[in-house]
Biotite code that builds the C-alpha atoms (Angstrom):
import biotite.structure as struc

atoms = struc.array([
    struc.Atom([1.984, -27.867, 31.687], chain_id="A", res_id=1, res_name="UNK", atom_name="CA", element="C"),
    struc.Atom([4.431, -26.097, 33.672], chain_id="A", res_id=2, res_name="UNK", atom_name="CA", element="C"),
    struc.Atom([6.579, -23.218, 32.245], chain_id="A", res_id=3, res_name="UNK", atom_name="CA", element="C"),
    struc.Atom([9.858, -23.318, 30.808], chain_id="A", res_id=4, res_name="UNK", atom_name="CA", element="C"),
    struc.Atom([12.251, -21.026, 32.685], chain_id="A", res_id=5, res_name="UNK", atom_name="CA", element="C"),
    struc.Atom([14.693, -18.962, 30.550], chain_id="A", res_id=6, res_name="UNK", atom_name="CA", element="C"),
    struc.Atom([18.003, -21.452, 31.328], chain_id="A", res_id=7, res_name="UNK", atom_name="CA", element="C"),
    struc.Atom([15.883, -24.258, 29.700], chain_id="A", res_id=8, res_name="UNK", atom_name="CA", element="C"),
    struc.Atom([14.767, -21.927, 26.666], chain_id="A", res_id=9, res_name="UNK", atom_name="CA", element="C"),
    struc.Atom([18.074, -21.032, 26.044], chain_id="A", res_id=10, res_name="UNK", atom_name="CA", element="C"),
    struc.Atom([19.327, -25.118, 26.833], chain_id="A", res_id=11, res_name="UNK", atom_name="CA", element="C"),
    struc.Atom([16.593, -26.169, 24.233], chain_id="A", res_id=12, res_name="UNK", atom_name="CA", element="C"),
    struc.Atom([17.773, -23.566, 21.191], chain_id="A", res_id=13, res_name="UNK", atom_name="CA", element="C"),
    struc.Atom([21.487, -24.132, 22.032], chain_id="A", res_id=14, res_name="UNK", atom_name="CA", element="C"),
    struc.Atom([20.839, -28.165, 21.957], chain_id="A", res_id=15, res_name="UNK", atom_name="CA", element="C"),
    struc.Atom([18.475, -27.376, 18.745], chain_id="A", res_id=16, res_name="UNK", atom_name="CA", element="C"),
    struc.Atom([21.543, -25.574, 16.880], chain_id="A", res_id=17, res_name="UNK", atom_name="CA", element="C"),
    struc.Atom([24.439, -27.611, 17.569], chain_id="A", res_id=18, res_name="UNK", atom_name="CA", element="C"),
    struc.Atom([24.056, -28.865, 13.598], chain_id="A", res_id=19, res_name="UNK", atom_name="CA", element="C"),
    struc.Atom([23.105, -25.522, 12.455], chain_id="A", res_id=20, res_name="UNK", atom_name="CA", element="C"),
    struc.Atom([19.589, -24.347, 12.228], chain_id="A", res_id=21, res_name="UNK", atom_name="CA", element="C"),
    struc.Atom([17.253, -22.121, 10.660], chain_id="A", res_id=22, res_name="UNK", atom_name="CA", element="C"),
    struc.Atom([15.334, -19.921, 12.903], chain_id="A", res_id=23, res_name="UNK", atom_name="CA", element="C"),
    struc.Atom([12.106, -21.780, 11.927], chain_id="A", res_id=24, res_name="UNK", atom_name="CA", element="C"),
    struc.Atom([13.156, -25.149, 12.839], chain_id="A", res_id=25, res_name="UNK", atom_name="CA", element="C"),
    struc.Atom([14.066, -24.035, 16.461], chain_id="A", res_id=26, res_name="UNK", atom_name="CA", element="C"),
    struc.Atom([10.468, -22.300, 16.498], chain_id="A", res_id=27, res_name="UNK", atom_name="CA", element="C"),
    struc.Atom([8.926, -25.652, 15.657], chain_id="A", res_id=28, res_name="UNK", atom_name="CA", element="C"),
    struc.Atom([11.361, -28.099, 17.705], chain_id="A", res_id=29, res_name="UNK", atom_name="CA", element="C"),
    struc.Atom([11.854, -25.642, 20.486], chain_id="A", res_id=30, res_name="UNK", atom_name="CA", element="C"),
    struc.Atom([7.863, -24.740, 20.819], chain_id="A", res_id=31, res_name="UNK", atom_name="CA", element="C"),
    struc.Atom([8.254, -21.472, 20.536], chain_id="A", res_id=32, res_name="UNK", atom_name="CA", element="C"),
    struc.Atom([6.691, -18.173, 18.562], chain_id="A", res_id=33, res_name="UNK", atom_name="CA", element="C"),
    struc.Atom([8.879, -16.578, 16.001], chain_id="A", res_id=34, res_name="UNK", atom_name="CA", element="C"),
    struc.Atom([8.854, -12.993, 18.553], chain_id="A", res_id=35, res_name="UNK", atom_name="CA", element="C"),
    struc.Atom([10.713, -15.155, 21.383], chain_id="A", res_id=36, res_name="UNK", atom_name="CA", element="C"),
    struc.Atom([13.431, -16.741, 19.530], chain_id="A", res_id=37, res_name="UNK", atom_name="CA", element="C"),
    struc.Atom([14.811, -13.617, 18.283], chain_id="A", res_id=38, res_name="UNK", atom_name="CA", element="C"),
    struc.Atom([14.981, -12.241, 21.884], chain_id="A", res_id=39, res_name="UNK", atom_name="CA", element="C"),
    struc.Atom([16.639, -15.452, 22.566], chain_id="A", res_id=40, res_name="UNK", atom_name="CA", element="C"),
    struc.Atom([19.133, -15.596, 19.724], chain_id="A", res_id=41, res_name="UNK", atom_name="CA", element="C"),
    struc.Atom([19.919, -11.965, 19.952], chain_id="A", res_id=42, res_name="UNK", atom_name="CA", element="C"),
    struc.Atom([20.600, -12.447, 23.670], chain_id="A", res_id=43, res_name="UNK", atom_name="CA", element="C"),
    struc.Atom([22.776, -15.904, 23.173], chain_id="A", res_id=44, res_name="UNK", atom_name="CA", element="C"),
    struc.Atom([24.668, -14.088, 19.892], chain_id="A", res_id=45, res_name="UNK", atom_name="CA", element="C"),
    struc.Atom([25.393, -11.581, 22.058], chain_id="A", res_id=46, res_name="UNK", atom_name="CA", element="C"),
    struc.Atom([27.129, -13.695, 24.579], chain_id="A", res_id=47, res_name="UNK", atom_name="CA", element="C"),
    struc.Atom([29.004, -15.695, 22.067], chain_id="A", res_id=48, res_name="UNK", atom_name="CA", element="C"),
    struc.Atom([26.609, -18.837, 22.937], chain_id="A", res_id=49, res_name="UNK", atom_name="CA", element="C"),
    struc.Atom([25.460, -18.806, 19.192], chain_id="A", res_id=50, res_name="UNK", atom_name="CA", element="C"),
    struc.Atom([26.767, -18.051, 15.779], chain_id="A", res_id=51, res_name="UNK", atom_name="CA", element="C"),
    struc.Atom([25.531, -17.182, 12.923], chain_id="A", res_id=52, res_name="UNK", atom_name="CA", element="C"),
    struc.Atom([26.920, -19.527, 9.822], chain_id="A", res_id=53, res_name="UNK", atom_name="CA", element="C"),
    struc.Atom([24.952, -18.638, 6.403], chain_id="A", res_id=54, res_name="UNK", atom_name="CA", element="C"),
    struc.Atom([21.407, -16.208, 6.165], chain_id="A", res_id=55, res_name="UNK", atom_name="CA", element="C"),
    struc.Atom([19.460, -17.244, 8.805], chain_id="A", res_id=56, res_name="UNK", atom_name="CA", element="C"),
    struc.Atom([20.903, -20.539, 10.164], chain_id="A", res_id=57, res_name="UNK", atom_name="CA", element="C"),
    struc.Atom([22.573, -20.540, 13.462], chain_id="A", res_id=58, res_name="UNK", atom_name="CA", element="C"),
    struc.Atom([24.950, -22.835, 15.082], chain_id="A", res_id=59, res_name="UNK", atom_name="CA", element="C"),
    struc.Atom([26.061, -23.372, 18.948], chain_id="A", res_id=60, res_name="UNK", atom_name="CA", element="C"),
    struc.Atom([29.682, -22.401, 19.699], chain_id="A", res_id=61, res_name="UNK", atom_name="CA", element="C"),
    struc.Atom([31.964, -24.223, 21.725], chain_id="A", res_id=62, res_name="UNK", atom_name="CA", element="C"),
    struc.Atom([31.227, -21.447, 24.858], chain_id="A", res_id=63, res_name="UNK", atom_name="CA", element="C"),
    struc.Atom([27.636, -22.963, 23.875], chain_id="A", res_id=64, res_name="UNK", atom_name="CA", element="C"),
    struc.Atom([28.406, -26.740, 24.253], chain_id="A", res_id=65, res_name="UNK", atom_name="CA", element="C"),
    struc.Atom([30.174, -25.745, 27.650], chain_id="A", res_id=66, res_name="UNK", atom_name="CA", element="C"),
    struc.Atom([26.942, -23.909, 28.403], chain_id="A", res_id=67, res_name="UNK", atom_name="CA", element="C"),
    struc.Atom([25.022, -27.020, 27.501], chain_id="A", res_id=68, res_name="UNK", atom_name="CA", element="C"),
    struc.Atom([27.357, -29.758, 29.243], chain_id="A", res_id=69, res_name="UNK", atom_name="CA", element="C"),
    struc.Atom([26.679, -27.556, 32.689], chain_id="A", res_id=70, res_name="UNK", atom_name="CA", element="C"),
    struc.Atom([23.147, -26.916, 31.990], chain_id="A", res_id=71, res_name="UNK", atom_name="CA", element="C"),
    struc.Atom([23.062, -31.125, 32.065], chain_id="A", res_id=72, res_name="UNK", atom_name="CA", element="C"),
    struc.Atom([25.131, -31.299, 34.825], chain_id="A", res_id=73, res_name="UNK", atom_name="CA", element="C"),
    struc.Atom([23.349, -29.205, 37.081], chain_id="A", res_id=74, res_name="UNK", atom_name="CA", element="C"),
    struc.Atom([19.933, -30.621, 35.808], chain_id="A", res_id=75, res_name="UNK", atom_name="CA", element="C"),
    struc.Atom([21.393, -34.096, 36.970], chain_id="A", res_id=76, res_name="UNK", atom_name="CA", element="C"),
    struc.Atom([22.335, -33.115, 40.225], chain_id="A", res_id=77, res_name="UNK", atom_name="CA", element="C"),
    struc.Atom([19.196, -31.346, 40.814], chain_id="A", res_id=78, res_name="UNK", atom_name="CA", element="C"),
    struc.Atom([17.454, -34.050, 40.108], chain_id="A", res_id=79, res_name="UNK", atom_name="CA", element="C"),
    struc.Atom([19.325, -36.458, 42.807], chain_id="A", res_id=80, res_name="UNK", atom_name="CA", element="C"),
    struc.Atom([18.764, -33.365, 46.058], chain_id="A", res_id=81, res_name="UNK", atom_name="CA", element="C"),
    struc.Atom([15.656, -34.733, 48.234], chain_id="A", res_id=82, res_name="UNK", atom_name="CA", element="C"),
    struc.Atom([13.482, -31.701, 49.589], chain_id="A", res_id=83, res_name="UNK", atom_name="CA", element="C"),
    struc.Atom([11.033, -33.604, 51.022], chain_id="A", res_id=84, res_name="UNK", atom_name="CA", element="C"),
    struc.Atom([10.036, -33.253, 54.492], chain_id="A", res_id=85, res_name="UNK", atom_name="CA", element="C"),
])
């Protein structure tokens, strides 16, 4: 299984939380342990990717959605570049 990088961490919370969502649902849909998703969600709070609606559930902001809508585009670009010899 290859490993996530931190863009598609961050992708996969932001995506998780655009409802709202308790931090243990994005441990369980995001496959991740409860120690990384508080670095995470302190880091996207931080940067005004995520807010923080009622005790413990979190919701993507619009800076988020813009985060996520690049995150796609770039994926889908990505995915189109040949590098093969």
């Amino acid at each position: 299984m290859k490993r996530r990088e931190q863009k598609d961490i961050a992708a996969d919370i932001l995506n998780e939380s655009k409802q709202g969502s308790k931090i243990s649902r994005i441990v369980y849909k995001c496959n991740l342990n409860f120690k990384i998703v508080r670095l995470y969600l302190s880091r996207l709070l931080s940067e005004g990717l995520l807010e923080v609606v009622d005790k413990n559930v979190f919701r993507t902001t619009e800076k988020g959605r813009i985060y996520l809508k690049s995150y796609r585009d770039f994926k889908a670009l990505w995915s189109q570049l040949d590098f093969s010899p």
